[in-house]
Every structure is written in structure tokens, then in C-alpha cells.
LOLO-458846 format. One line per 2 residues: for each residue z, y, x of C-alpha. Coordinates in Angstrom, 2 decimals, padded with zeros to 5 digits. Example, Ala and Ser with C-alpha at 12.3 -4.5 7.8 and 13.67 -1.06 7.14 Angstrom:
BEGIN
007.80 -004.50 012.30; 007.14 -001.06 013.67
//
This chain:
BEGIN
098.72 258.97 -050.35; 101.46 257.47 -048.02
104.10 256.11 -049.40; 107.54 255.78 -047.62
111.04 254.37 -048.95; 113.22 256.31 -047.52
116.22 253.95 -046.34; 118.10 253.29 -043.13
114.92 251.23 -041.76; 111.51 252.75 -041.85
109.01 251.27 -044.18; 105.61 252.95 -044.35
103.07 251.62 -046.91; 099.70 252.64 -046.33
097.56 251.65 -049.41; 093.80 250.90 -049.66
092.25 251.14 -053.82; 089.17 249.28 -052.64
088.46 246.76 -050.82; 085.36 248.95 -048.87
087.29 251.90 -049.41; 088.65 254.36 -047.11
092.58 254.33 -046.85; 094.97 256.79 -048.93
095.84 258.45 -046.24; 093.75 261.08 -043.29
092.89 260.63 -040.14; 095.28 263.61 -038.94
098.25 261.80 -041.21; 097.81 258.24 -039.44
097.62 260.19 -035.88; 100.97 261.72 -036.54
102.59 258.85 -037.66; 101.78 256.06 -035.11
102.40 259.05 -032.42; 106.06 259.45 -034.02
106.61 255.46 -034.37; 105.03 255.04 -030.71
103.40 252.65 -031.91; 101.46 250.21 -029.03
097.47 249.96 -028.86; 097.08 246.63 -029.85
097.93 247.93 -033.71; 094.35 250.18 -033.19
092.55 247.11 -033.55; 094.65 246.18 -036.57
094.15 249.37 -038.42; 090.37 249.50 -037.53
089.28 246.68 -039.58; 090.93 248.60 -042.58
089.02 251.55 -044.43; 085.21 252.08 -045.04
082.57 249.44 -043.87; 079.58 250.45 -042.09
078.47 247.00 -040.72; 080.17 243.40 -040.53
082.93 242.63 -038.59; 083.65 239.97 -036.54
086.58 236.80 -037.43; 088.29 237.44 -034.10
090.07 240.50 -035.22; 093.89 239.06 -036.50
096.20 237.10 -035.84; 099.38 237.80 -034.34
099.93 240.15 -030.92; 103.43 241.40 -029.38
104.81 243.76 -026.84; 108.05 243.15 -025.39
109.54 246.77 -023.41; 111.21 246.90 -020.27
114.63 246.67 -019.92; 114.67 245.37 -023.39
114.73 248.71 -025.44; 112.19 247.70 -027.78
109.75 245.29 -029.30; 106.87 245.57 -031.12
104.72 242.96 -032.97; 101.47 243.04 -035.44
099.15 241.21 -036.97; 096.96 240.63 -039.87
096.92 238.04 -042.47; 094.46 237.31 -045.19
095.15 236.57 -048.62; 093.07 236.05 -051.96
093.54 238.25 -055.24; 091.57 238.46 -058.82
089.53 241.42 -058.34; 089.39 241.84 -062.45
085.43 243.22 -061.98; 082.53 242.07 -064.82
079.35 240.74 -063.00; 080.40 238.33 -059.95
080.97 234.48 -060.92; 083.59 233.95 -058.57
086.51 235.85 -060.11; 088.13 236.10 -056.81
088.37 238.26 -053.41; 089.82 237.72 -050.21
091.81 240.53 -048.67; 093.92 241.65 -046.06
097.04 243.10 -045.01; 098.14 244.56 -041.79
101.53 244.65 -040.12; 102.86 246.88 -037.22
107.00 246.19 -036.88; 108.78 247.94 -033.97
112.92 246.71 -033.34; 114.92 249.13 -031.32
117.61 247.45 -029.75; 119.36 249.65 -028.95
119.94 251.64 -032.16; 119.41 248.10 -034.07
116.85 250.29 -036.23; 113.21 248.66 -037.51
110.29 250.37 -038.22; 107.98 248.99 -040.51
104.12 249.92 -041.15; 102.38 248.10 -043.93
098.25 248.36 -044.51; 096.94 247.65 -047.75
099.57 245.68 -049.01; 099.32 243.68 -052.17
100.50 244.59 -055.60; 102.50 241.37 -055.33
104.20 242.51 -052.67; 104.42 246.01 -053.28
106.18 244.41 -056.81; 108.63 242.33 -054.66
109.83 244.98 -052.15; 110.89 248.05 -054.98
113.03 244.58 -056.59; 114.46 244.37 -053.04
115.05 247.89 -052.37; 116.59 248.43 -055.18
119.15 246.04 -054.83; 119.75 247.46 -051.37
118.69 247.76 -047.99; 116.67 244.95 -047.41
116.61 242.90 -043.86; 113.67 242.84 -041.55
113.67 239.33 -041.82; 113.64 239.60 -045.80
110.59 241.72 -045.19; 108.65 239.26 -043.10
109.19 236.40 -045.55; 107.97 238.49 -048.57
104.71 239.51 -046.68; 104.72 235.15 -046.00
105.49 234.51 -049.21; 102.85 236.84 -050.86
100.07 235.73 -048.51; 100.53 232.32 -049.14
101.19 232.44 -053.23; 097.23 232.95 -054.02
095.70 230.65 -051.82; 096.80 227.34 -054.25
094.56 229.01 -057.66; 092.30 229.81 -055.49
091.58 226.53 -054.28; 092.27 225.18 -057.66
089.13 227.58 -058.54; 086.71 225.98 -055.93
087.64 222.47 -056.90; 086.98 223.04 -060.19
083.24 224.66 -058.95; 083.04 221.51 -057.02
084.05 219.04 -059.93; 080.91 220.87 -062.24
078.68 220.26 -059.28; 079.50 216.35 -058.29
079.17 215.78 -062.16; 075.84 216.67 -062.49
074.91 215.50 -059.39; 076.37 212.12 -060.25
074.68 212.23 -064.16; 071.73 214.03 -063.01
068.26 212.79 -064.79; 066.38 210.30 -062.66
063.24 209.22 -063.41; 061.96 205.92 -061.78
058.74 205.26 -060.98; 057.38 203.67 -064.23
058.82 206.20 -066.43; 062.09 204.61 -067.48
064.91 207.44 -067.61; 068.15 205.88 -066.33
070.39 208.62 -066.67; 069.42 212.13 -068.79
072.46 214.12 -068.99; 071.34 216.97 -066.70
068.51 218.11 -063.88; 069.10 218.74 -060.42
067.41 221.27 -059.11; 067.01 223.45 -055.77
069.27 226.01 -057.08; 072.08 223.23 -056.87
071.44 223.08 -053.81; 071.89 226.35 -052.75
074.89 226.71 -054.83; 076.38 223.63 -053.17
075.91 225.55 -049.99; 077.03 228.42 -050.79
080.35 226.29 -052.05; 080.50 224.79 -048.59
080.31 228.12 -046.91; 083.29 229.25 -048.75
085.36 226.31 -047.92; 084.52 227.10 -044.42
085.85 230.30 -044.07; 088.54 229.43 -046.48
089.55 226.93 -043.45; 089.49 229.36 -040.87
091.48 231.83 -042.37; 094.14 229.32 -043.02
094.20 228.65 -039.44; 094.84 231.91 -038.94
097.35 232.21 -041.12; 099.10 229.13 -040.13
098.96 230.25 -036.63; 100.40 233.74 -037.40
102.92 232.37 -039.24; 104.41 229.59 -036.72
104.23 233.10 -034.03; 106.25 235.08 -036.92
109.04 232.10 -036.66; 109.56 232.40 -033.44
109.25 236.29 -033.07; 112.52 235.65 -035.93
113.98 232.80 -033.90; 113.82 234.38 -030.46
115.09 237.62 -031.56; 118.32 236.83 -033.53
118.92 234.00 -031.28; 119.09 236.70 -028.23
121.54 239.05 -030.29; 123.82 236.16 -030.91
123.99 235.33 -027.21; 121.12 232.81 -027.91
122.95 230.15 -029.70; 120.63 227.32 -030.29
121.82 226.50 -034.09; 121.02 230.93 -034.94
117.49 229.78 -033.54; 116.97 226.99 -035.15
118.37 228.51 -038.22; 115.78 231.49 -038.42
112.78 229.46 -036.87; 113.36 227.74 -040.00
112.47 230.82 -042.04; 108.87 230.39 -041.82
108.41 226.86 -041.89; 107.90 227.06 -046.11
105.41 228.92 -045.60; 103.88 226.87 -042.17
104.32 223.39 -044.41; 102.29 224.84 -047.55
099.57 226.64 -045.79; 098.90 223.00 -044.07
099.20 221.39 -046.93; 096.24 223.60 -048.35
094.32 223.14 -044.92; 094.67 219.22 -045.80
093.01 220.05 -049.34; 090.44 222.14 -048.09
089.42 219.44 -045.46; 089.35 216.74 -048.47
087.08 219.16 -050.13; 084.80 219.98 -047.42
084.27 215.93 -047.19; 083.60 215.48 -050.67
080.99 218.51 -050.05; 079.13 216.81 -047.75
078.70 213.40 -050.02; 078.09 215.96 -053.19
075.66 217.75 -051.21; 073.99 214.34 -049.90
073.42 213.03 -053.53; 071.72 216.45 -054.61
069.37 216.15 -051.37; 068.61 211.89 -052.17
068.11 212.88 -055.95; 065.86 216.10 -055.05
064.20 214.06 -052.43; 063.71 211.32 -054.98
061.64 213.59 -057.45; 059.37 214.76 -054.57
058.72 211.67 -054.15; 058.29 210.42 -057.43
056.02 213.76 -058.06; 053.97 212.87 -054.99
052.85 209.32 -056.44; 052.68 211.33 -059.78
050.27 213.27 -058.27; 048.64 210.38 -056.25
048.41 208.56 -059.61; 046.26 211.59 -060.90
044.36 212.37 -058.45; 043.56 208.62 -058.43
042.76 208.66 -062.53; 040.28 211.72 -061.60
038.84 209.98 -058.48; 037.92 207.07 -061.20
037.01 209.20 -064.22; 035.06 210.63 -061.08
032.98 208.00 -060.33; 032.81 207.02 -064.38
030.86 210.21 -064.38; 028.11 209.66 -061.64
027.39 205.94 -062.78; 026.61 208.05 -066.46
024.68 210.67 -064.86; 022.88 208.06 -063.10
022.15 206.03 -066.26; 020.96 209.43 -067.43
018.51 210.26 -064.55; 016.98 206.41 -065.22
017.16 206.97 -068.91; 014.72 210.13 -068.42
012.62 208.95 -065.92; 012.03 206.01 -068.37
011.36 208.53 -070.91; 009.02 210.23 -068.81
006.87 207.42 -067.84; 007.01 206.50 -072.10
005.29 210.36 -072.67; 002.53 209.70 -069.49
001.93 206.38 -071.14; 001.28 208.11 -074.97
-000.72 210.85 -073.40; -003.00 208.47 -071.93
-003.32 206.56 -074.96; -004.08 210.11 -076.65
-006.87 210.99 -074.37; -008.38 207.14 -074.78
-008.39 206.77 -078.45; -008.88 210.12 -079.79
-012.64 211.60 -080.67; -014.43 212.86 -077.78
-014.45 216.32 -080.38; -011.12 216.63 -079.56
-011.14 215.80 -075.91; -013.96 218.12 -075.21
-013.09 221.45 -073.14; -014.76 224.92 -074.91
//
């Protein structure tokens, strides 16, 4: 299924129902259509990372990439930009995915036309463009800032979500059940144990990627502004207050996505000193196992020994007993009538 709004610009929204599914749209459709919109090679690489998975695929594939024609006729731009959504499935814990959206945009200067290809776009977008639309024909600029603006409106909840993982796990970490040495509990309200670990990690992992793709984002975005700034600025006979005006347009967007960069740093660092405790307090009960243990195997050493000074008693015990029968049966064969003593 391809869906197209047919106004003055062309807008092309390509949807995807899965996240690992194939595209709503065939092979022979998406020929015809980048072959019609002319569309430059550097979108192939875009569109590729779309549809069914066979394998992984690597984090270089994004950002932001730009064609400029000769003599000015035309320019083309694309990228890709990564967003997070509820995915609304039972079974997973983490309520959330990450997906993507691709971009293709051609301007033809001459006819002052735009041509617009969107991949998988969200429903939040998707929402936000029939409001536009049917207002009117939107600007290409309008369109850019509502791809910014939906990118960008999913990342705060989300990282709401992983502080509020991280919270759970620094609490029990930091009330966890220690046991000293002599047996004296000084804290019982919970038990690390290797599985927070591994969760921990798999928390920091997140955060990780959650940082790059910001980057990403951040950098895409600041190459959006000036792809708006650059391009108005030249039809207005590059005034400097037009640029400044438009570079402007993505800077909402530049100032938040930092500002979630700065949380996700802050939560990588309290991470590391969440995942620290959880190592000290696991490395603490090995410990305090091993001299468990040592403490045993010293009780048995003792019990042990406790044994072999009673079997010994016992061995000296029967040979006493033994030289006590000798000493009757001579006595026997001494005092008892020679009747008795006598063989056949």
C-alpha cells in the first residue's frame, strides 16, 4: 500500500506494519517511483535498512547526506532518524521500541516544486500531516519540522522509563541484605544477586545506544537547519536575517535532543556507581561464603581429628580387652580339673 496526498507538492508515504516486516509496497512499485522522482543513490542505502531482516545491521547507516545539481536545477537531501514508540505487545518488560524513519526530499528550482518520500513514518506523524493537509498545502519547511518534532517527542518518556528501571535497581542495591562476618544483618530489605547484575548491564547497554542515536539525531538535525537556512537564504538573494531566521527552525529541536544527551550522560554515570555497589556487595558475599566455607571445613577438619583420637581410644580399649580374655583363659587352663583340660 502506498499512500500519496495528492497536492501541488509530492508527498509519498511508504508505510512499514512491523518493525521486521517487509514494506507495503513491491519491489516493481518502489523501482518506478524513485525512477520517476530521479531520485539520487545515496537514498538506496536509506531504503535498504527498511523491510525484512535477515542479519544485523550496522550503526553507520543514517544520518544526513545531500546532492546539490549543476547549474542549480535541483537538490536533493535524505536521511534517517530514529525515534522510540510503545509497541503495545504482552511478553517483553520494556514496553518500548526504537524505530526509524527515512526521508528522501528533492527541490526543483526551477519549477519551485518539492518532492517528498517518507519510509515508515510514525502514526504521530502520519496524525500531524492529514491536520496539516487539511488546512492546506503545507510548506516543505512545515514538513521537516513535523518529522523533528515527532522524532524528538518520544525520546523524554522514554528516558523517563529507564530512570525509573534505574531508580528500582540503585534501591536495592543501596538496601540490599548484607551479612557481616559474625552473622549480624545490617540491612535486610532485599538480596542482590547475579541476575542484578546482568540486568544492570543490560540497562547500561541501552543507555549506550540510546546516546548514540541521539548523536545522530542531533547531528541530522543541526544539517536539516542549515539545508533550511542555506536554501531560503539563496532564494531571497541570501539575506543574512532569512538565514538566520530559518536556521532557527531547528534549533527546538537541536536544544532538547541535547538536553536529553545531558540526561542520558547523568544516567550512564550513576550506572557505573549502581553497577559498582552490586559488584562490592556480590563480591562481599563471595567472600563472606568463602570464610563460611573455610569456617566449615575447619569445624569438620576438628570434628575430624575428634574422631581418630576416639577410634584410637577404641583400638587401646580392645587391645586392653584382649589381653583381659588371654589373661582369663590362662587362669581357665591353670585352675580348672585336669578332666577338663584333657584332649580325647
Amino acid at each position: 500500500m502506498l499512500t500519496v496526498y495528492a497536492i501541488d507538492n509530492r508527498h509519498s508515504l511508504i508505510p512499514q506494519q512491523y518493525s521486521w516486516s517487509n514494506l507495503a509496497i513491491s519491489e516493481e512499485a518502489v523501482r518506478k517511483l524513485l525512477t520517476s522522482v530521479k531520485a539520487f543513490p545515496a537514498f538506496l542505502d536509506i531504503l535498504h535498512v527498511f523491510g525484512q531482516k535477515t542479519g544485523r545491521q550496522g550503526e553507520s547507516i543514517g544520518g544526513y547526506q545531500d546532492l546539490k545539481a549543476t547549474r542549480g536545477e535541483s537538490l536533493e537531501c535524505c536521511y534517517l532518524v530514529k525515534h522510540m514508540e510503545l509497541h503495545g505487545r504482552v511478553g517483553p518488560s520494556d514496553p518500548w521500541s526504537m524505530r526509524q524513519m527515512g526521508v528522501y526530499h528533492k527541490q526543483h528550482s526551477a519549477r519551485d516544486e518539492h518532492t517528498f518520500i517518507l519510509i515508515n513514518p510514525s502514526k504521530p506523524l502520519q496524525r500531524r500531516l492529514k491536520k496539516v493537509i487539511a488546512k492546506g498545502i503545507p510548506q516543505w519547511q512545515d514538513i521537516h519540522n513535523l518529522l523533528q518534532s515527532s522524532v524528538t517527542t518520544g525520546w523524554r518518556k522514554y528516558i523517563d522509563y529507564l530512570e525509573g528501571e534505574l531508580e528500582i535497581i540503585k534501591s536495592k542495591a543501596q538496601l540490599a541484605a548484607v551479612d557481616s562476618t559474625d552473622g549480624h544483618i545490617e540491612k535486610a530489605e532485599f538480596e542482590i544477586r547475579f541476575s542484578d547484575a546482568q540486568e544492570i548491564h543490560i540497562l547500561q547497554d541501552k543507555v549506550c545506544q540510546l546516546r548514540h542515536v541521539l548523536h545522530v539525531n542531533r547531528t541530522t538535525f543541526e544539517a536539516i537547519g542549515k539545508r533550511l537556512s542555506t536554501s531560503e537564504a539563496a532564494r531571497a538573494n541570501a539575506e543574512e536575517h532569512v538565514e538566520r531566521q530559518l536556521s532557527e527552525l531547528s534549533r527546538p529541536y537541536i536544544i532538547q535532543t541535547e538536553a536529553e544527551l545531558q540526561r542520558v550522560q547523568n544516567m550512564l554515570c550513576r550506572l557505573k556507581g549502581a553497577s559498582e555497589l552490586i559488584r562490592s556487595i556480590l563480591d562481599f558475599h563471595g567472600l563472606d561464603a568463602l570464610q563460611a566455607s573455610g569456617k566449615t571445613a575447619s569445624r569438620m577438619a576438628h570434628l575430624a581429628q575428634l574422631d581418630n583420637k576416639l577410634m584410637v581410644g577404641l583400638a587401646h580399649k580392645g587391645r586392653r580387652d584382649n589381653l583381659t580374655l588371654k589373661t582369663i583363659t590362662i587362669l581357665t587352663l591353670v585352675y580348672l580339673p585336669a578332666s577338663f583340660a584333657s584332649v580325647g
